[in-house]
C-alpha positions as CSV (number, residue, x, y, z in Angstrom):
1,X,75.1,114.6,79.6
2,X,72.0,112.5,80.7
3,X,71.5,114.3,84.6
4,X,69.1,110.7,84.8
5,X,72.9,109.4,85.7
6,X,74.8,111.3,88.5
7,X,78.1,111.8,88.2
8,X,79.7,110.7,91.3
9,X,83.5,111.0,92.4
10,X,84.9,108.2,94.0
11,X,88.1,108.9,96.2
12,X,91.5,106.2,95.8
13,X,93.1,106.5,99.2
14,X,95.9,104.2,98.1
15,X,99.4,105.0,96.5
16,X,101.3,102.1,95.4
17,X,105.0,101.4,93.8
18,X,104.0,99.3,90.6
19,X,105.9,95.7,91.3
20,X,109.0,95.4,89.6
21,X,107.7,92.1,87.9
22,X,105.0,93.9,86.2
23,X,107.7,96.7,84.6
24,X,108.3,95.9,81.3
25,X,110.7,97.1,78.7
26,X,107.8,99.1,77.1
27,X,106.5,100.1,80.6
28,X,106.2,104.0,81.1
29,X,108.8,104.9,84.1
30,X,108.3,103.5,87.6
31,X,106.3,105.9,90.0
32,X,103.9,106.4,92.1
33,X,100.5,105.1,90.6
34,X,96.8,105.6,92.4
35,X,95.2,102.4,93.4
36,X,91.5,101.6,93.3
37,X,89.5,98.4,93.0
38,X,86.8,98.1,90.0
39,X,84.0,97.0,92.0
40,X,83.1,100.3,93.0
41,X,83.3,102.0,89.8
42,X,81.0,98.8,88.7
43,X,78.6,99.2,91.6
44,X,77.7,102.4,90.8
45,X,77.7,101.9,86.9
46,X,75.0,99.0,88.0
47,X,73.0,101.9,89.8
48,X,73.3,103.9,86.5
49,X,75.5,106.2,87.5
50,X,78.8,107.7,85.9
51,X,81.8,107.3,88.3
52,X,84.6,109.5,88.2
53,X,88.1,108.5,90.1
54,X,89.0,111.7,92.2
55,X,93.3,112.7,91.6
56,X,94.4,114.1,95.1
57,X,94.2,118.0,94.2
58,X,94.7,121.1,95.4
59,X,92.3,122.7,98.3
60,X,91.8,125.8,96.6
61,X,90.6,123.9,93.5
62,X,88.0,121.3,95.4
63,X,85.3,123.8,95.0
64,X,85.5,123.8,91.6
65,X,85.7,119.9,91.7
66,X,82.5,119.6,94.0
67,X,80.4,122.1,91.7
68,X,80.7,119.5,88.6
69,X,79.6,116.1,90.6
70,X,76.6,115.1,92.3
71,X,77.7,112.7,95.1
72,X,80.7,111.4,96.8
73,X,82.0,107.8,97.4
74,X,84.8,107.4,100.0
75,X,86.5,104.3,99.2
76,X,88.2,101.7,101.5
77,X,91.9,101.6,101.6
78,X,95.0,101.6,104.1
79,X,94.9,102.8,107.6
80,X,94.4,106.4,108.7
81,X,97.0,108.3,110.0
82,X,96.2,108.6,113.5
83,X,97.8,112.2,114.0
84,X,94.9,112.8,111.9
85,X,92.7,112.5,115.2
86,X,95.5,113.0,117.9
87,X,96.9,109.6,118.9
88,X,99.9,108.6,118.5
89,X,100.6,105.2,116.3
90,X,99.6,101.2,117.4
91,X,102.4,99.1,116.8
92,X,99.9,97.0,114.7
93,X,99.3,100.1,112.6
94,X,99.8,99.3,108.9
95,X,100.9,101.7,106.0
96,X,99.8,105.5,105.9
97,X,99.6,107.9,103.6
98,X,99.5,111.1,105.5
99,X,99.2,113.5,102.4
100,X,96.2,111.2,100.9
101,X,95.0,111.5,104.1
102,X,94.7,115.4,104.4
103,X,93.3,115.5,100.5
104,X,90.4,113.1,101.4
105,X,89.7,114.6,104.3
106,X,89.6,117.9,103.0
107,X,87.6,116.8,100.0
108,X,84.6,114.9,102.8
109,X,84.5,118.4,104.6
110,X,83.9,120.3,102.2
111,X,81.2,118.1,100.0
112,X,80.0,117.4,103.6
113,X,79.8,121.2,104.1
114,X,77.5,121.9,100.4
115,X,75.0,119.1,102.1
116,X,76.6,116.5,98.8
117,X,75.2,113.0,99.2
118,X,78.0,110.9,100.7
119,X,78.5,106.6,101.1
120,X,81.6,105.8,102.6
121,X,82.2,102.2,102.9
122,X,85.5,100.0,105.3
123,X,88.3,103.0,105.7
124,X,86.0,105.7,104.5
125,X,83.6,105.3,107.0
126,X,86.4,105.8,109.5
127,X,87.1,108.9,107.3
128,X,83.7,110.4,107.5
129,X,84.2,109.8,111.4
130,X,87.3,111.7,111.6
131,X,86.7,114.5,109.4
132,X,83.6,114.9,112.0
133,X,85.9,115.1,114.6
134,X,85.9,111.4,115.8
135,X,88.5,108.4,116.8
136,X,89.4,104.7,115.2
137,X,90.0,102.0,117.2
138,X,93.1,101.6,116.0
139,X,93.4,97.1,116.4
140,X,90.3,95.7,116.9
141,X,91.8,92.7,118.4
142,X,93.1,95.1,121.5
143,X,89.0,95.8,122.3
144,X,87.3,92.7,120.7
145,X,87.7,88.8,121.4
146,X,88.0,87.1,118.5
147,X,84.3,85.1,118.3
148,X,83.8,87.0,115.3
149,X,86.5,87.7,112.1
150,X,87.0,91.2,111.0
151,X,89.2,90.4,108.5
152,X,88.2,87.5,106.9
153,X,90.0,85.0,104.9
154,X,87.0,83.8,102.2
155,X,86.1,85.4,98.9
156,X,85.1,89.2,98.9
157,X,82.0,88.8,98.1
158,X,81.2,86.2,100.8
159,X,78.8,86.9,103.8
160,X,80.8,86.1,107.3
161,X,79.2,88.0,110.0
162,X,76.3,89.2,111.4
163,X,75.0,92.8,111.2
164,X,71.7,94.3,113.6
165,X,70.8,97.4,111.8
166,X,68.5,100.1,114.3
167,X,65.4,99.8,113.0
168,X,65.0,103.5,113.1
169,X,67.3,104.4,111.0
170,X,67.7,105.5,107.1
171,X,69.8,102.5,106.5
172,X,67.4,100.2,107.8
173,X,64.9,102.0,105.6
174,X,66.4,101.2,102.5
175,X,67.8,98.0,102.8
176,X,64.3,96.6,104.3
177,X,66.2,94.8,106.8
178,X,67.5,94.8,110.4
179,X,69.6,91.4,111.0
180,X,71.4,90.1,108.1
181,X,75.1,89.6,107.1
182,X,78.3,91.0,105.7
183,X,81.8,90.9,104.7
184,X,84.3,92.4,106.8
185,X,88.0,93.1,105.6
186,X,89.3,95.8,108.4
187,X,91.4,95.6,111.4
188,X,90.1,99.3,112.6
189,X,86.5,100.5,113.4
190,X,84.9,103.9,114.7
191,X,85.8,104.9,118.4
192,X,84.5,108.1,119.7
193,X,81.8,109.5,117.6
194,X,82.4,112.3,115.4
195,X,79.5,115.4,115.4
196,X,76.4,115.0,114.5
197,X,76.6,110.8,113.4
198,X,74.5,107.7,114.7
199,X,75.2,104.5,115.1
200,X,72.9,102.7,112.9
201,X,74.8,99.0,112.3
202,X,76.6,96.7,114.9
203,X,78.4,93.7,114.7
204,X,77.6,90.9,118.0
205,X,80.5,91.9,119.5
206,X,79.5,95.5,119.9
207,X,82.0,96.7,116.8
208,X,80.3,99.6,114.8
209,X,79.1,98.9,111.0
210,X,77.2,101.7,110.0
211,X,76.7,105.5,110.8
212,X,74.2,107.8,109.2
213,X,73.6,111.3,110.1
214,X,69.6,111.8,110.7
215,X,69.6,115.3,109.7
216,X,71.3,115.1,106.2
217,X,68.8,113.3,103.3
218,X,72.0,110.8,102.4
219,X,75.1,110.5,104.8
220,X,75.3,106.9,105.0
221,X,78.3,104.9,105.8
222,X,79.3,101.2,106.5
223,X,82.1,99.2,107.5
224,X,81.6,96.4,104.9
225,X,82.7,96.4,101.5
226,X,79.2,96.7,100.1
227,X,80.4,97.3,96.5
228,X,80.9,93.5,96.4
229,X,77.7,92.3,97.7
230,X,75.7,94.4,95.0
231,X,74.4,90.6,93.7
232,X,72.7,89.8,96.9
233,X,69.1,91.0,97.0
234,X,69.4,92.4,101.0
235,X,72.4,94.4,99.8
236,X,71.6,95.7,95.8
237,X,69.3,98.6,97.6
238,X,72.4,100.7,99.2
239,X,73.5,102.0,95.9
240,X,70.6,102.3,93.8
241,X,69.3,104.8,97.1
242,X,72.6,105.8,96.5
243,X,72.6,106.9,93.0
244,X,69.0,108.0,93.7
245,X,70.1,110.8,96.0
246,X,72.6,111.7,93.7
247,X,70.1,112.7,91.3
248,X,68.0,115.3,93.8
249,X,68.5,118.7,92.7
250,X,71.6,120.3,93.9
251,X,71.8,120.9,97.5
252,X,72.5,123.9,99.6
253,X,75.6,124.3,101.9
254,X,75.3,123.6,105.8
């Protein structure tokens, strides 16, 4: 294999019943199918790197997993489970997936742990928070007044929102850029910090965007879906730095 291209594993936190419109008499049996948009699997083949989707597998077997790729890309998805950080449910919460849940987090601990680069972008940057110990805002719309849309209703790829980026951080770095703008598409943000992450992006309203954590060469995540705004020029430099890192020589565990 060309090491120029990194493999990378790239999580689907979303189960889904296939529609029974879509169930043809040649169809396989209905059941339970993983769920994962092409945009990131594109963004990172634009960065020249090889994605591979990650199957929810056993803990004993992540180790072996982890050796054979060089990065790790926590997808968006449904919400958390909020047992996951010890509160109990919103009534706005929407659907779980509470086994997904304890896969993905065990599979961001223990990349996190061997020092892996990570980007975690919408629900996986909540992930990255909780499997450092931290909370989710569970509605935004409890905490927020509504000057700004977190879930917008115009094309994916559309730029709705501003973003300040700190100035001092890694993100900022790479993207070459502290105010600009980006798509939002989540009803639930970062609360309480987890160990060891920054704040590096807000939204005017205070709402976090981004987190990095300043000791690790790449842990970056954001709260936009970035892997659709890998056409515009302020945002095509988060995965190429991504896939960059990716092809570092192999790291040693924290």
């Amino acid at each position: 294999m060309d090491r120029n291209r990194p493999l990378i594993a790239v999580t689907s936190s979303e189960m889904r019943d296939p529609p029974p419109h879509l169930r043809k008499p040649q169809s396989d049996p209905a059941r339970r199918e993983m769920a994962l948009g092409m945009p990131y699997l594109e963004a990172l083949e634009c960065s020249d790197a090889l994605p591979v989707v990650v199957p929810p597998l056993r803990e004993e077997m992540l180790d072996d997993f982890l050796d054979a790729v060089d990065g790790l890309l926590l997808s968006g998805g449904p919400d958390i489970d909020p047992a996951a950080y010890g509160r109990p449910p919103h009534r706005c919460l929407g659907p779980t997936e509470p086994r997904l849940d304890a896969f993905e987090l065990a599979l961001v601990q223990a990349a996190d742990r061997r020092g892996l680069p990570i980007l975690a972008i919408c629900r996986g940057a909540q992930l990255l928070n909780v499997a450092r110990g931290g909370t989710l805002i569970q509605h935004l719309p409890d905490v927020v007044d509504h000057a700004i849309e977190h879930r917008q209703r115009q094309a994916a790829d559309a730029l709705t929102h501003a973003v300040e980026l700190d100035p001092d951080s890694r993100l900022a770095e790479l993207m070459g850029w502290t105010e600009g703008s980006v798509n939002s598409f989540h009803h639930q943000a970062v609360d309480a910090l987890g160990r060891g992450l920054r704040v590096t992006a807000r939204a005017p309203d205070g709402t976090v965007e981004a987190l990095e954590d300043p000791d690790r060469p790449f842990l970056l995540a954001v709260q936009w879906h970035a892997e659709y705004l890998v056409h515009w020029p302020q945002h095509a430099p988060l995965f190429d730095a991504f896939a960059a890192a990716c092809r570092e020589p192999a790291r040693t565990p924290a």
